[in-house]
N, C-alpha and C positions, 0 to 999 in steps of 0.2 A: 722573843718567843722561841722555843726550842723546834729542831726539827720535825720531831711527831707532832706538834703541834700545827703548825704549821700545813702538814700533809692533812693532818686530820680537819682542819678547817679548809682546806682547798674542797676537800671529800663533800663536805657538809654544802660548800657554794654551790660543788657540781648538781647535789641532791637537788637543792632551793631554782635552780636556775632550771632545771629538765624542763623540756616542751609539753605543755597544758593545749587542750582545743583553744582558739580563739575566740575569743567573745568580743562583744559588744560592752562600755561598760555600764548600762543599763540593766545587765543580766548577770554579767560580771560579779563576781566576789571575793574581797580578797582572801588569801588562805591566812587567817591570822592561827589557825592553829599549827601550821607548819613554822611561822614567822617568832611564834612565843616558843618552839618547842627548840626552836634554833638558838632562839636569845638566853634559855634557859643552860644550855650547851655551852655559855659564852662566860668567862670573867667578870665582872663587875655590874653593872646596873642596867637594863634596857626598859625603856618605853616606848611604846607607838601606835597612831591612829592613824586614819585611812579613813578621809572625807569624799562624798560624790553626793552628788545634788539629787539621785534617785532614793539613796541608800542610806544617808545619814553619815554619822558615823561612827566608827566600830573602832578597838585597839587592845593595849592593855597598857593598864594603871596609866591611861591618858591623861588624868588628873594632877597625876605626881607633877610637884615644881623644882626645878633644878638648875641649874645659872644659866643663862643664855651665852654665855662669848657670844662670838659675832653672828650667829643666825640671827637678832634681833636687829642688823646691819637692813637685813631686808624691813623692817618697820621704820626704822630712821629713815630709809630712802623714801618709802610710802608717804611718813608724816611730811616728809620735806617737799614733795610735790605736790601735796592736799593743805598747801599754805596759801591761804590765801590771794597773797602778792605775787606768787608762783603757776596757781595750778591752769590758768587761761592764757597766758606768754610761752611764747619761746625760751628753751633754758638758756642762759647766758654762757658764752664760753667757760668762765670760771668754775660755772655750776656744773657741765658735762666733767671738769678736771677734778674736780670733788667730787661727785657722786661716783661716776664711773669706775672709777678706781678701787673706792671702796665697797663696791658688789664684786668686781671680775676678781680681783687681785685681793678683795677685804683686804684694806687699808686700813691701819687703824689711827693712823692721824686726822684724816678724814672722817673718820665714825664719831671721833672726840670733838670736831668741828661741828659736824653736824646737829648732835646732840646738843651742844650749847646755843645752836641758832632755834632748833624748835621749839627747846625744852620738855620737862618727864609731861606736860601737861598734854602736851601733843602727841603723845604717846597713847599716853590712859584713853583719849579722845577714840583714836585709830584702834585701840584694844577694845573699847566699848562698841564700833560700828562694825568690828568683825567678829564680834559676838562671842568676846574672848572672856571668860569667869577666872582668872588664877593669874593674869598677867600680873605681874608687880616692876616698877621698872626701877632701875638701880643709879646711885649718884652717879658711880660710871657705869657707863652704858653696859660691859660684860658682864657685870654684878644683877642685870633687870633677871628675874624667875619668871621662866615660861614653864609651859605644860604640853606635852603630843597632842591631845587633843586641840588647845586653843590654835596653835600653831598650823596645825589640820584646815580647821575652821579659817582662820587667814589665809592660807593658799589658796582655798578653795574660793574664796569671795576675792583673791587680789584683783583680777582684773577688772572689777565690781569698783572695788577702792579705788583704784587709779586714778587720774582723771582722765580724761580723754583724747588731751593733747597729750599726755606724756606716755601714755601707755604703752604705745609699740618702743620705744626708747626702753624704760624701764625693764620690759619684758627681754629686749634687745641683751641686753646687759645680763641681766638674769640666767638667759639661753647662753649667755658667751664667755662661761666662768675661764679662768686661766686654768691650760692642761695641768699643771702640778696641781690644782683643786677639786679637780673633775674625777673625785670616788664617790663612793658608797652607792647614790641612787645611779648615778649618771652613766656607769659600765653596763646595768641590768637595763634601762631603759628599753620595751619591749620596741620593734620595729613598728616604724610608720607611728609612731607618738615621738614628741619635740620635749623635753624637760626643761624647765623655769625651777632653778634647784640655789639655796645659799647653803654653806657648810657652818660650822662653828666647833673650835678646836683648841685647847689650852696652849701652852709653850713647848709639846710632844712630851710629853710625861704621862697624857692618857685619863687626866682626870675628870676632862670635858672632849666627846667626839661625840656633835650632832648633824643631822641633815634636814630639810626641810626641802618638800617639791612638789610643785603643780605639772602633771603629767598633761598634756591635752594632744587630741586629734581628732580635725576637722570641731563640732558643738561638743566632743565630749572630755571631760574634765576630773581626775582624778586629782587627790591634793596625799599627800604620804607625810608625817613627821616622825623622825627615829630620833630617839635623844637616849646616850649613852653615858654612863659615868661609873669614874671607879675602873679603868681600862690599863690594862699594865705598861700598855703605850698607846701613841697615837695611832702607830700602824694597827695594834690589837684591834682597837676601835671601829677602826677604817675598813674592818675584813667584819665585824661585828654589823655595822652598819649598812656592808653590802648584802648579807649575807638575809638579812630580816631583812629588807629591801626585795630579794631575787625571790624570797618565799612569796610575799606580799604580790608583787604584779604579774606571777605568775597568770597564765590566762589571756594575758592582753596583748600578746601578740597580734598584729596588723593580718585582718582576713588575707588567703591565697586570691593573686592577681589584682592586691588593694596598690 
């Protein structure tokens, strides 16, 4: 990306990111018409919704299907803990060295592991209880088409999905992505909210850069999906992603003396 560019997208973050009243997010709204008018400003393809249990949820062309790479890493984890043999035990050593890795670090030997022990059936299962209409899951796992919206909808219900024994783990991992991973939502993250965020990103070419995150503090629960495609790079993306990201939770700043 050239220098003007560059400047002018810093300009564009500083706009998105400026201090809003804080709210509650019950009352809360996101600004999706700041967040679309940004992504329109932007290179290649944006989608995104913005789910909360008061509000429904809202976006633009939520609908749209577009590859997953590894944000469907976070449903692999989900289905593999909602196994049957699994979801009332403790996880075994092997299992933390496998999963673990492949949420913090998205590992993708692990992803390809995983995906042959649940299979696509356990998948569609977890797509159907999160009340997902457009998921399609792929022979290899980066190939499954997701949508903003359905992805929305799963954040917002993960902890719902979990089981109960594994939840604060999974969640654990989620909160604890690796610093080289930790763009897009995870920089704008308003204060006094915790992010549960998975990314997904081609070879740096830019033809996949997504984000997916469940914002919470204290009962209240935001779920955010930005899916990008068509990016001249990955960094392109990664500034595209924050950028609709900082417009979106505008507002949600943590009350003064919270």
């Amino acid at each position: 990306m050239r220098r003007p560019a560059l400047l002018a997208a810093a300009g564009l973050l500083a706009l998105c990111a400026a201090p809003a009243p804080a709210a509650e997010a019950a009352t809360w709204r996101p600004d999706t018409r700041a967040a679309r008018a940004f992504a329109l400003q932007r290179e290649g393809n944006v989608t995104f919704a913005v789910a909360t249990a008061g509000r429904g949820l809202v976006g633009y062309h939520g609908a749209v299907s577009v590859r997953s790479a590894s944000v469907v890493k976070a449903m692999l984890m989900v289905a593999y803990l909602r196994r049957p043999d699994v979801r009332a035990r403790p996880l075994r050593r092997a299992e933390h060295a496998l999963l673990s890795p492949m949420i913090r670090k998205s590992d993708n030997r692990a992803a390809t592991t995983v995906q042959a022990r649940v299979g696509n059936g356990a998948l569609v299962a977890l797509a159907r209880a999160a009340r997902m209409r457009h998921f399609v899951p792929g022979v290899a796992w980066g190939g499954s088409r997701i949508a903003a919206g359905d992805q929305a909808r799963f954040f917002l219900r993960l902890e719902r999905l979990l089981p109960a024994r594994h939840r604060a783990t999974a969640l654990r991992w989620l909160q604890t992505i690796v610093p080289a991973q930790r763009w897009g939502v995870a920089p704008v993250t308003p204060p006094g909210w915790t992010a549960y965020f998975k990314g997904g990103w081609g070879s740096g070419r830019g033809a996949v850069t997504h984000q997916v995150a469940l914002l919470a503090r204290g009962e209240e629960r935001v779920a955010i999906a930005i899916l990008t495609t068509g990016n001249p790079s990955h960094a392109y993306g990664r500034v595209t992603v924050q950028g609709v990201a900082a417009a979106l939770v505008a507002g949600l700043e943590a009350p003064p003396g919270s």
